[in-house]
matplotlib code that plots the C-alpha trace (Angstrom):
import matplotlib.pyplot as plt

x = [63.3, 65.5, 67.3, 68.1, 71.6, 72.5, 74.7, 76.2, 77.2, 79.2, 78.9, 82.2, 82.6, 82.6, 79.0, 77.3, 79.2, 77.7, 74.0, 71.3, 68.1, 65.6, 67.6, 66.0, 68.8, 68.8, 70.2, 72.0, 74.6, 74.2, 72.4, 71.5, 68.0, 68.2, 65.1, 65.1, 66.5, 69.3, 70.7, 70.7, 72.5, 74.8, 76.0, 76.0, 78.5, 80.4, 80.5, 82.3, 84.7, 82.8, 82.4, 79.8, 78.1, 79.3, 81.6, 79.6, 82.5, 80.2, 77.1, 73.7, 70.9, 67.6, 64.8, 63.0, 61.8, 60.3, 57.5, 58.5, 58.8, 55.9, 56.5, 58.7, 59.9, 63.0, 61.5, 58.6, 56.6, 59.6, 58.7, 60.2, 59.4, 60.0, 63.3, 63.1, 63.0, 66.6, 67.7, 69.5, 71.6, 72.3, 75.2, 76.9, 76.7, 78.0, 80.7, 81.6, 81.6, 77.5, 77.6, 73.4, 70.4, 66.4, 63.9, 60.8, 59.9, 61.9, 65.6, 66.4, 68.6, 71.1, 71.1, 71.5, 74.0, 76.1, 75.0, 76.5, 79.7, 80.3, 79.5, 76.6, 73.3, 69.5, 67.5, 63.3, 62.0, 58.1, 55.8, 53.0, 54.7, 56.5, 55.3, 56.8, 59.5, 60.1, 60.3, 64.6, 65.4, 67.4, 68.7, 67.7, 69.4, 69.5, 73.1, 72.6, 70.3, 68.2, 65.8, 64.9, 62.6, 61.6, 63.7, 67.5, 69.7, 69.4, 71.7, 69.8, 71.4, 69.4, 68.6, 67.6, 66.1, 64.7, 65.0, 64.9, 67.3, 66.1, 69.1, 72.4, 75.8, 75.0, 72.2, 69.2, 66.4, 63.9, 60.9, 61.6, 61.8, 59.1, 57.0, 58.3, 57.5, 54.0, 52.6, 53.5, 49.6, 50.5, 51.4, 47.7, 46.7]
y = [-73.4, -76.2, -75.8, -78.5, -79.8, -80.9, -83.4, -84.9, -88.8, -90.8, -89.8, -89.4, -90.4, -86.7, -86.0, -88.7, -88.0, -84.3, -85.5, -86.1, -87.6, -85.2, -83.7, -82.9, -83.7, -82.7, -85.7, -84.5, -87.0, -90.9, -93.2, -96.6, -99.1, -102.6, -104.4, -107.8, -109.9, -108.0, -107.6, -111.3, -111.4, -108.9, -110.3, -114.1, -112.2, -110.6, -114.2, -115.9, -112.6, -111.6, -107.8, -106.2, -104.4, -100.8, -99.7, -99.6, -97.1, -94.3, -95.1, -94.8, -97.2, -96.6, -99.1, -99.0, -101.0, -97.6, -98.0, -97.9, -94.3, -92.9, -90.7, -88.0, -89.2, -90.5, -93.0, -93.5, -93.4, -94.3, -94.4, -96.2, -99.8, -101.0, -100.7, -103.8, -107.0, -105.7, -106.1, -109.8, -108.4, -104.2, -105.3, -107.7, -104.2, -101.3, -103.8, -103.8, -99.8, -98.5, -95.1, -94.8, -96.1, -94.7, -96.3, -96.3, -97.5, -99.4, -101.1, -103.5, -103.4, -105.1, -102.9, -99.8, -101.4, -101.6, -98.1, -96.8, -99.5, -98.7, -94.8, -94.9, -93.4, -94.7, -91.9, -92.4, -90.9, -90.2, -93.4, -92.4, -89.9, -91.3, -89.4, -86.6, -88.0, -89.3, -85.2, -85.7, -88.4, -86.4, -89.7, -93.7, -96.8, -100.5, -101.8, -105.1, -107.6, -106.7, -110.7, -109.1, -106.7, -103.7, -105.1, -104.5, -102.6, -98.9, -95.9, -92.9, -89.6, -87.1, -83.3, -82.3, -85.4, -85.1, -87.5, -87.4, -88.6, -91.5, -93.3, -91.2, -92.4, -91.9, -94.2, -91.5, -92.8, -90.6, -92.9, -93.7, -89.6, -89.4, -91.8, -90.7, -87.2, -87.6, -90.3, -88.0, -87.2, -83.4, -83.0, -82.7, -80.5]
z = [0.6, -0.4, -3.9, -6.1, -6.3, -10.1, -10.6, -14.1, -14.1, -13.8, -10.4, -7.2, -4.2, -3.3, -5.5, -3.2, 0.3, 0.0, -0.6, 2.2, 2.4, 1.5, -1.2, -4.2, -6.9, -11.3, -12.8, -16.0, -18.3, -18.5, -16.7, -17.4, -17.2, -15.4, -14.4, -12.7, -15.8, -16.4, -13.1, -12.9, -15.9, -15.0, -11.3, -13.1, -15.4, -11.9, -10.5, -13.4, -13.8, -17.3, -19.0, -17.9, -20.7, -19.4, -17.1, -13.5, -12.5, -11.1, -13.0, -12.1, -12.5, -13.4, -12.7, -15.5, -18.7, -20.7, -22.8, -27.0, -27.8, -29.4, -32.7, -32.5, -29.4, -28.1, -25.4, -24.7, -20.6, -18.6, -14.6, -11.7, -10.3, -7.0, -6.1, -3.6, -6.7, -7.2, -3.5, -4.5, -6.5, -6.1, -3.1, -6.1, -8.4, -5.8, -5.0, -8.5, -8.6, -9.0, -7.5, -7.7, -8.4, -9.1, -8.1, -6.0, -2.4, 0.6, 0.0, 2.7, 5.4, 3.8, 0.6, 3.3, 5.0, 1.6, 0.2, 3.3, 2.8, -0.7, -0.3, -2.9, -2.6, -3.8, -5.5, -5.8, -8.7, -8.9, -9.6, -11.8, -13.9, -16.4, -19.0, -17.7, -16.7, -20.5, -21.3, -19.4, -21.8, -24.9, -26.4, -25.6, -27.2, -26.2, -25.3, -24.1, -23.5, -26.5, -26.2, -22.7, -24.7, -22.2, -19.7, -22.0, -20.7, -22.3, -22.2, -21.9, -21.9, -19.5, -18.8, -15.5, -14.5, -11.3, -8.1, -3.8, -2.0, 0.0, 1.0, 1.3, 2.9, 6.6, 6.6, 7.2, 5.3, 3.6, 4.1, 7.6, 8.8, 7.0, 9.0, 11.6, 11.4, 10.8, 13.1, 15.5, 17.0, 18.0, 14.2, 13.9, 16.8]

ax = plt.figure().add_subplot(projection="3d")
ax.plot(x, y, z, "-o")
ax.set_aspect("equal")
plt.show()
């Protein structure tokens, strides 16, 4: 049986070159939330040579715009959306340094191309379960883009937040094998 591999952000060079597709990964330190909006923002800011609003240096992105957190909470349902709306812009942001991104579904073969340039990796966390996925968040704040509601950028520090390694540095995809290795007809004899 396959272990999980835990990893704490930002992440290396060496963290992502050592993960394959398949891998089941514990997420543990910072990662951030972009949606559609604010990556616009953010690679209009790359273009004209403005601050980002963190340091992309090893970070992570999390596709997300969590639900307000309910009482006693720190965030509150927080699950993936489809990784592909961000495919303009994610080769702008792992130029600029993103080591990783969460998400759910396909990336383009463009978006491979540069995870495999810029030696990132695309993590898929599990569409539906937000909820539990809200139970890793130990601390949430909004740091930028606050008029974009949901969609602001948020820190969130995490425990153990677990993802799959869909894209790693070699180019193997997850959801390809996958296909793959069960449209084979003998896999059901």
């Amino acid at each position: 049986m396959q272990s999980e591999i835990k990893l704490t952000t930002p992440l290396s060079s060496e963290d992502v070159e050592r993960l394959k597709a398949g891998d089941k990964v514990l997420l543990n330190g910072v990662i951030y939330t972009a949606r559609d909006a604010a990556h616009k923002r953010m690679v209009e800011a790359l273009k004209v040579k403005k601050p980002l609003p963190f340091d992309l240096q090893g970070q992570v992105i999390y596709y997300v715009g969590p639900a307000p957190a309910p009482p006693g909470r720190v965030i509150g349902s927080c699950g993936p959306t489809t990784s592909s709306r961000m495919d303009p812009y994610t080769i702008f942001l792992l130029e600029a340094g993103m080591k990783g991104m969460i998400g759910k579904g396909f990336r383009s073969d463009r978006v491979k191309d540069a995870i495999r340039k810029y030696r990132a990796i695309y993590f898929a966390a599990i569409g539906g379960a937000g909820a539990l996925l809200s139970q890793h968040v130990k601390k949430a704040e909004v740091i930028a883009y606050e008029d974009l509601g949901t969609e602001a950028i948020h820190k969130l520090e995490v425990k153990d937040f677990p993802v799959i390694v869909v894209n790693d540095v070699n180019g193997n995809d997850l959801y390809q094998e996958g296909a793959k290795r069960y449209s084979r007809v003998d896999f059901l004899f």
